[in-house]
Z-matrix of the N, CA and C atoms (Angstrom, degrees):
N
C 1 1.446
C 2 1.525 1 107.67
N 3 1.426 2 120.69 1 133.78
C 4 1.266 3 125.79 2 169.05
C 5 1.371 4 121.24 3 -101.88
N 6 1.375 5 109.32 4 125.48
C 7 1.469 6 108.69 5 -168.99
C 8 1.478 7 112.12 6 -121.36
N 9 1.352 8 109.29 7 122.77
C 10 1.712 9 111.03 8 170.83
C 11 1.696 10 111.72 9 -112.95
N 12 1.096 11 112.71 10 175.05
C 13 1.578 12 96.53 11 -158.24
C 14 1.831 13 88.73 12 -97.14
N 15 0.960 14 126.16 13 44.19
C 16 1.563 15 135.95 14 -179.74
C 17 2.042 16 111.79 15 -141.52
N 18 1.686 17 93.87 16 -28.02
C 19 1.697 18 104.60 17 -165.17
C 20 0.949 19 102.52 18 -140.11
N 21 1.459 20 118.64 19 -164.70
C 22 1.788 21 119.78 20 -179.06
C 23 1.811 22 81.31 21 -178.81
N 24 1.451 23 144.10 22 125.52
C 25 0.864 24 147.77 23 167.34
C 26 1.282 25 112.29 24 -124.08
N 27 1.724 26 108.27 25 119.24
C 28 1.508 27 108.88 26 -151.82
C 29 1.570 28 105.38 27 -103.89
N 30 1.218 29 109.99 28 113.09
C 31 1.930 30 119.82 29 -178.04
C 32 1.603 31 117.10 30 -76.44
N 33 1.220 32 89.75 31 -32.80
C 34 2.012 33 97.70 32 -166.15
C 35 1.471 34 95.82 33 -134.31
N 36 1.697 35 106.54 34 86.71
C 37 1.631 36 84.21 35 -177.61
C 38 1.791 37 98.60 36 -84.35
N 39 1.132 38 115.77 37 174.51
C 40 1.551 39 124.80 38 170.69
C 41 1.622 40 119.48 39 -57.91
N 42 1.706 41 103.01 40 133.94
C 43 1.980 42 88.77 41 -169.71
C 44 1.635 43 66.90 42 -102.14
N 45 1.450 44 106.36 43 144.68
C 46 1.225 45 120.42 44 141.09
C 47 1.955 46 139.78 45 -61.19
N 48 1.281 47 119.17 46 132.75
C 49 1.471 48 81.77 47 -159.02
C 50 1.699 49 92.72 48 -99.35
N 51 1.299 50 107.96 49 134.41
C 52 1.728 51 109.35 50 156.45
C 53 1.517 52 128.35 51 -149.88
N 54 1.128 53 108.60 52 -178.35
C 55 1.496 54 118.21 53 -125.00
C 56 1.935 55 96.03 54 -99.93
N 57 1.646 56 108.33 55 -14.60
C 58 1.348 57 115.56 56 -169.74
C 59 1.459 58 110.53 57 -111.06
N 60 1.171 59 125.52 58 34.96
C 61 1.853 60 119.62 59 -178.17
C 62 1.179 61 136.48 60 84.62
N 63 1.772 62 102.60 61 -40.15
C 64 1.081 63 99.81 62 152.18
C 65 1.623 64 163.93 63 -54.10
N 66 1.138 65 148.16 64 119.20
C 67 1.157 66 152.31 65 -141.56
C 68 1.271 67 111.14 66 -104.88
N 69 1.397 68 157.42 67 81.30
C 70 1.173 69 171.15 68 60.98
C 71 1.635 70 125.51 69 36.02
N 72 1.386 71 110.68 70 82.75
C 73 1.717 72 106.96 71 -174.33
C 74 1.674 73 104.02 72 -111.89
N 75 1.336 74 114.30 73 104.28
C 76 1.110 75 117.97 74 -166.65
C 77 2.192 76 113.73 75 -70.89
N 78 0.714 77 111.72 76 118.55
C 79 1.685 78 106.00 77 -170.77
C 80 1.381 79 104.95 78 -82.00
N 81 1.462 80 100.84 79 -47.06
C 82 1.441 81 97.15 80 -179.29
C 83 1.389 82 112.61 81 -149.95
N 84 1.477 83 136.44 82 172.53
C 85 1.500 84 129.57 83 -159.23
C 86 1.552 85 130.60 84 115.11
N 87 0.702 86 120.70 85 -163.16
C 88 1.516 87 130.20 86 -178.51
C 89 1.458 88 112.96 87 -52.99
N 90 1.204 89 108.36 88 -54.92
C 91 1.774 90 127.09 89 -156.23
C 92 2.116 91 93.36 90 -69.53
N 93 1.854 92 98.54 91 -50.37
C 94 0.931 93 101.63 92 -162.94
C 95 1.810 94 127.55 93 -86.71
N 96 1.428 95 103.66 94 -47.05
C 97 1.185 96 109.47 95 170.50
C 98 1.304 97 119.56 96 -117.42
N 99 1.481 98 118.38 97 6.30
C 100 1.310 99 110.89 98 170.16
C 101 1.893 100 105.70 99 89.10
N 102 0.991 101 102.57 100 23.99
C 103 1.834 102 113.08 101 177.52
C 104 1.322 103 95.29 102 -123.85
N 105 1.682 104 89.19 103 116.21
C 106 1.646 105 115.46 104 174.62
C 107 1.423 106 106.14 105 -104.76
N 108 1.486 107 109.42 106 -0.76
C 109 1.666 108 104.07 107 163.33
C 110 1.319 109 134.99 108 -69.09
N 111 1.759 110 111.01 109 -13.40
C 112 1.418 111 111.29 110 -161.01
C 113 1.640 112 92.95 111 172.98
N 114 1.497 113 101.74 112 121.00
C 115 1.861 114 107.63 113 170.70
C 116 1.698 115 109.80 114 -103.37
N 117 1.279 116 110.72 115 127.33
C 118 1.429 117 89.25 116 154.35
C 119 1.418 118 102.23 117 -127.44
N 120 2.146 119 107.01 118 161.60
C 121 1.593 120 104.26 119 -150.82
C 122 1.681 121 84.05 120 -136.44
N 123 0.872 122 113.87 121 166.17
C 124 2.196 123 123.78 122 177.13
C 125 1.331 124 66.61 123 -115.63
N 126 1.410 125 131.87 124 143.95
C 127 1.533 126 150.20 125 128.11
C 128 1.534 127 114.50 126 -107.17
N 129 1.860 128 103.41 127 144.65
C 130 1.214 129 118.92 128 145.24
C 131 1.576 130 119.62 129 -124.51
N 132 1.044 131 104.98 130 134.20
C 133 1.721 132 113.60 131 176.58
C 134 1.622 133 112.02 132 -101.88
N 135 1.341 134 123.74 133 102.27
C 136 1.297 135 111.43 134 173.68
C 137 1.641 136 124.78 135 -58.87
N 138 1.277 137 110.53 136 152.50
C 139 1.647 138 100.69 137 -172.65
C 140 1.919 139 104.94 138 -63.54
N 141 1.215 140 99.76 139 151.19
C 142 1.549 141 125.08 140 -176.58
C 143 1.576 142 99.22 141 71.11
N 144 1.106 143 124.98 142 29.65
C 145 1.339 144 108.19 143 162.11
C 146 1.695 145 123.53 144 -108.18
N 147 1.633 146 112.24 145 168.20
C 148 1.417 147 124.13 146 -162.20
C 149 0.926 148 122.26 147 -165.06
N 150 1.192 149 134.83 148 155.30
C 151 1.153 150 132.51 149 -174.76
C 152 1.827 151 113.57 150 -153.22
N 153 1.349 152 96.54 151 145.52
C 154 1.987 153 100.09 152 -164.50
C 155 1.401 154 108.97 153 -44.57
N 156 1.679 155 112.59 154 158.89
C 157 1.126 156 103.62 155 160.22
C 158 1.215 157 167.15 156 -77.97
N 159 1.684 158 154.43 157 92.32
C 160 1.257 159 134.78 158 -109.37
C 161 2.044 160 99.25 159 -129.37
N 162 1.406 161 86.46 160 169.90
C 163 2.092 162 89.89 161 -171.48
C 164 1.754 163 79.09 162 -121.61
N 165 1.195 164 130.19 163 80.36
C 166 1.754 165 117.12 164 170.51
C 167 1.653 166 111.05 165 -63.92
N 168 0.974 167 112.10 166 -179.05
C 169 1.375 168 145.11 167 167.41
C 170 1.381 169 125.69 168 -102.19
N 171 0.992 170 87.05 169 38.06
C 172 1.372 171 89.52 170 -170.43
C 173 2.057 172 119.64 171 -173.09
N 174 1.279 173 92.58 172 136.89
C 175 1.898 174 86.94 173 -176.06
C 176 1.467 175 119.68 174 -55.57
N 177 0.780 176 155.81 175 131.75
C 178 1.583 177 148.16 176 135.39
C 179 1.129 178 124.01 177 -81.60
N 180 1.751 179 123.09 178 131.00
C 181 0.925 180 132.35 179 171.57
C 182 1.672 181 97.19 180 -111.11
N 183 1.987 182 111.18 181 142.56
C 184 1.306 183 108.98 182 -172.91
C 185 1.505 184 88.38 183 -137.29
N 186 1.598 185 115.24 184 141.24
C 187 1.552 186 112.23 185 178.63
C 188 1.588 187 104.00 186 -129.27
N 189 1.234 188 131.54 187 155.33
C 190 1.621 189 113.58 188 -159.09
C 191 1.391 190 82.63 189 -135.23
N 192 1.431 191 104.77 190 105.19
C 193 1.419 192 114.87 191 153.63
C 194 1.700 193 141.30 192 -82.10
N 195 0.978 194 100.68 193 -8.29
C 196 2.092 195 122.27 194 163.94
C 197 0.998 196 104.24 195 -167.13
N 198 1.856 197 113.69 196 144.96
C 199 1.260 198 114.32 197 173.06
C 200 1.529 199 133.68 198 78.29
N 201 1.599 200 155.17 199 150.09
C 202 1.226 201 163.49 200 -147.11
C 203 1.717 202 115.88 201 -107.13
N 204 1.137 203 106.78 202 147.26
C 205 1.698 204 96.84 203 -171.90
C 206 1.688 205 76.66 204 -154.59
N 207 1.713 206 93.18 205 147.07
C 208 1.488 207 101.44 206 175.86
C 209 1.382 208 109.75 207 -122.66
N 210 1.299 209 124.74 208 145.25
C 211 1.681 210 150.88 209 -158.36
C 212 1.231 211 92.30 210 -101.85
N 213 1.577 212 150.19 211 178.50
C 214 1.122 213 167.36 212 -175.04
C 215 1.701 214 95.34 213 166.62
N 216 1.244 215 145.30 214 98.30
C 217 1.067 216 139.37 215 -137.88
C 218 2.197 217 99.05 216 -149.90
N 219 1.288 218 124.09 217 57.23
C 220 1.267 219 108.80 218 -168.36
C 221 1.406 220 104.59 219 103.97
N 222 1.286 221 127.11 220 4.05
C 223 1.332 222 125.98 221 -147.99
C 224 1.655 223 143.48 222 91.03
N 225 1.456 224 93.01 223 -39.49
C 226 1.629 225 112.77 224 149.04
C 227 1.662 226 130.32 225 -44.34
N 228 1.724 227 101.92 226 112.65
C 229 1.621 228 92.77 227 -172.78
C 230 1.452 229 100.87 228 -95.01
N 231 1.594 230 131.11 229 133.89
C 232 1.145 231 132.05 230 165.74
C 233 1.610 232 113.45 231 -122.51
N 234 1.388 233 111.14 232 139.54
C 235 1.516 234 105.05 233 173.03
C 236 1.712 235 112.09 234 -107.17
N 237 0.880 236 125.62 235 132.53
C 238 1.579 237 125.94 236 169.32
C 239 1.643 238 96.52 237 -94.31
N 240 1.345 239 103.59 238 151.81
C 241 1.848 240 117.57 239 165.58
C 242 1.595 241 95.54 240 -134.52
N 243 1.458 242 116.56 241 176.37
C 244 1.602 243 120.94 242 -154.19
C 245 1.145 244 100.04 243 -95.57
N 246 1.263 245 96.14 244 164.73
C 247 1.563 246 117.40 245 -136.06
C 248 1.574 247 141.10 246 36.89
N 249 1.493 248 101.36 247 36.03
C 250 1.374 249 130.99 248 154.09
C 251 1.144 250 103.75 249 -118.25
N 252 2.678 251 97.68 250 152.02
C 253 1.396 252 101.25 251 -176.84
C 254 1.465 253 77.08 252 -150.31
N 255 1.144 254 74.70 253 160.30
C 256 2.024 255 94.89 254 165.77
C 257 1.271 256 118.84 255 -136.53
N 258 1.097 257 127.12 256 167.94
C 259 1.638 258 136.50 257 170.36
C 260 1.516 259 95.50 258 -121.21
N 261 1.445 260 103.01 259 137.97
C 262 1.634 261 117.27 260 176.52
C 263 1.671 262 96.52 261 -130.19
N 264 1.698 263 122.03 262 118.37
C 265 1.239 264 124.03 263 171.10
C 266 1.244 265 138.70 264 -55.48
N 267 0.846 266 147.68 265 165.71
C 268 1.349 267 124.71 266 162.11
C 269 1.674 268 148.88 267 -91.67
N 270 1.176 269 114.32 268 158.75
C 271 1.431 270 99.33 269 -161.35
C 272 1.660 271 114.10 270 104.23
N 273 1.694 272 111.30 271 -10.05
C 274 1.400 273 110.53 272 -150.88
C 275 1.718 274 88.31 273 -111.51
N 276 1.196 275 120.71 274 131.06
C 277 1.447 276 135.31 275 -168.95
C 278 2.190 277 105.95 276 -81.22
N 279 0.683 278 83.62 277 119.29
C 280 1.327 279 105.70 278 -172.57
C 281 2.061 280 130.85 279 -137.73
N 282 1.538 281 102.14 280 160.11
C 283 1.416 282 91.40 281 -160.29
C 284 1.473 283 81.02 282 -153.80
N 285 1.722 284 111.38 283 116.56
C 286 1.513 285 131.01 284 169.37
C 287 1.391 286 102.89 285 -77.08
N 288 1.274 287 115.58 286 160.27
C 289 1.643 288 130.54 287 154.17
C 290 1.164 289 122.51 288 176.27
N 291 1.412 290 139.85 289 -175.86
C 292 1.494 291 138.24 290 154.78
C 293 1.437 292 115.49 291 -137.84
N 294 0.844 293 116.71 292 83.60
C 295 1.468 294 119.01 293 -157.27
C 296 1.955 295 90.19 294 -84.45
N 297 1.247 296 124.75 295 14.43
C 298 1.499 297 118.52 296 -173.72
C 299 1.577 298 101.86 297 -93.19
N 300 1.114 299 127.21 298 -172.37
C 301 1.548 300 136.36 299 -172.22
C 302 1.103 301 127.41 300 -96.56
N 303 1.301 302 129.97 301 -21.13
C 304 1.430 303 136.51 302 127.96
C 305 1.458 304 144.47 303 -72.27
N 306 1.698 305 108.66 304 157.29
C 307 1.396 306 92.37 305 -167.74
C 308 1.322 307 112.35 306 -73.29
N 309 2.279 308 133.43 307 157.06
C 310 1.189 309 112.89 308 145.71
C 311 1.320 310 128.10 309 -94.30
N 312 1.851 311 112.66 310 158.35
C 313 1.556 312 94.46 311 -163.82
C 314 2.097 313 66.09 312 -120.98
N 315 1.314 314 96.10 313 145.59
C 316 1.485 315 109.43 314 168.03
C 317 1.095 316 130.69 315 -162.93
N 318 1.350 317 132.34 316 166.27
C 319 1.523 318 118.92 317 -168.02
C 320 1.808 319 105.92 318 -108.45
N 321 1.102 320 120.37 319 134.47
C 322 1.602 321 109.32 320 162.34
C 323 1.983 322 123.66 321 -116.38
N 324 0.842 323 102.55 322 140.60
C 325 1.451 324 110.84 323 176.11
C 326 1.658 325 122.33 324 -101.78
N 327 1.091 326 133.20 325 106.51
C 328 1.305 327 119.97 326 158.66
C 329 1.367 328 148.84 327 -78.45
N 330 0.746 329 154.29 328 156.06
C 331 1.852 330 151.57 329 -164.88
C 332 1.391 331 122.95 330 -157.39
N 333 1.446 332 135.16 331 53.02
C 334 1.479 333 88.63 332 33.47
C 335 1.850 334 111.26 333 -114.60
N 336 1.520 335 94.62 334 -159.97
C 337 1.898 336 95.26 335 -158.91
C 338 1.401 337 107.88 336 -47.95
N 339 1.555 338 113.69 337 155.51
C 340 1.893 339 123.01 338 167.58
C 341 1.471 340 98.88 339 -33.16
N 342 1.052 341 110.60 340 167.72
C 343 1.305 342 147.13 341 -173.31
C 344 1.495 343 142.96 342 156.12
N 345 1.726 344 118.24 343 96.55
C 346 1.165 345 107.61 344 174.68
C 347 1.507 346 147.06 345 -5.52
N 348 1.523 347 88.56 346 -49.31
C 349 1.606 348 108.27 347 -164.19
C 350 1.954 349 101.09 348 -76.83
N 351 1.325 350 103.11 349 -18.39
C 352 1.521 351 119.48 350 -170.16
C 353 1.321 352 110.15 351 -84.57
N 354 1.387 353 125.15 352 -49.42
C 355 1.214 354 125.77 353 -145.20
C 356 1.514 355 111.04 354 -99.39
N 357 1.655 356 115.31 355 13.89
C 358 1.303 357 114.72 356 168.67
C 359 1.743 358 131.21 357 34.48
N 360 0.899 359 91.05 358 49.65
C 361 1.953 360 103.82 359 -174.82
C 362 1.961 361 96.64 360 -59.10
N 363 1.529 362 103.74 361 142.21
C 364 1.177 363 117.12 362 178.68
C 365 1.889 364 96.67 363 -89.51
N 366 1.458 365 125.75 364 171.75
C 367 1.277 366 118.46 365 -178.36
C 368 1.495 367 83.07 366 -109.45
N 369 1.221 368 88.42 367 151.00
C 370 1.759 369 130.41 368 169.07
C 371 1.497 370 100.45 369 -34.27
């Protein structure tokens, strides 16, 4: 990471490691620089993947740069395709995935940054 006391230009953001295909390069946030104010992540979701449903603490902003991602939002199924984004508030119980045939590549934002302790995952 290059840091000027005006910028910070991030070279190696953090890959997260996990266990389901997905690809997670954290740019900025918790993992990476230690800012719990605000994460931002490069995602890929391989097709048919998912993950449980969670109530975070936190806002998400999601922007879909290739490919379909599905919302389950309250019960509500929504699909975004790229160059669609949404904001999901927080507190609001929700369930990511792409269960379509290609991969999605998308960006997410947090508010404030990811965090385990935040994002309240339901069990499997």
């Amino acid at each position: 990471m290059q840091e000027n006391k005006k910028y910070t230009i991030q070279e190696s953001p953090f890959v997260v490691p996990t266990t389901d295909g997905k690809i997670i390069r954290e740019h900025f946030g918790n993992a990476t620089n230690k800012d719990s104010n605000i994460s931002v992540a490069h995602m890929i979701a391989p097709a048919g993947w998912s993950e449980p449903f969670q109530t975070p603490e936190f806002d998400e902003y999601t922007f879909i740069i290739k490919g379909k991602k599905q919302f389950i939002i309250d019960g509500e199924e929504i699909v975004l395709e790229a160059g669609q984004s949404i904001k999901i508030e927080k507190n609001t119980r929700v369930q990511y995935s792409n269960p379509f045939t290609e991969p999605c590549e998308y960006l997410a934002i947090c508010l404030p940054a990811f965090s385990m302790n935040l994002v309240n995952r339901e069990s499997e």
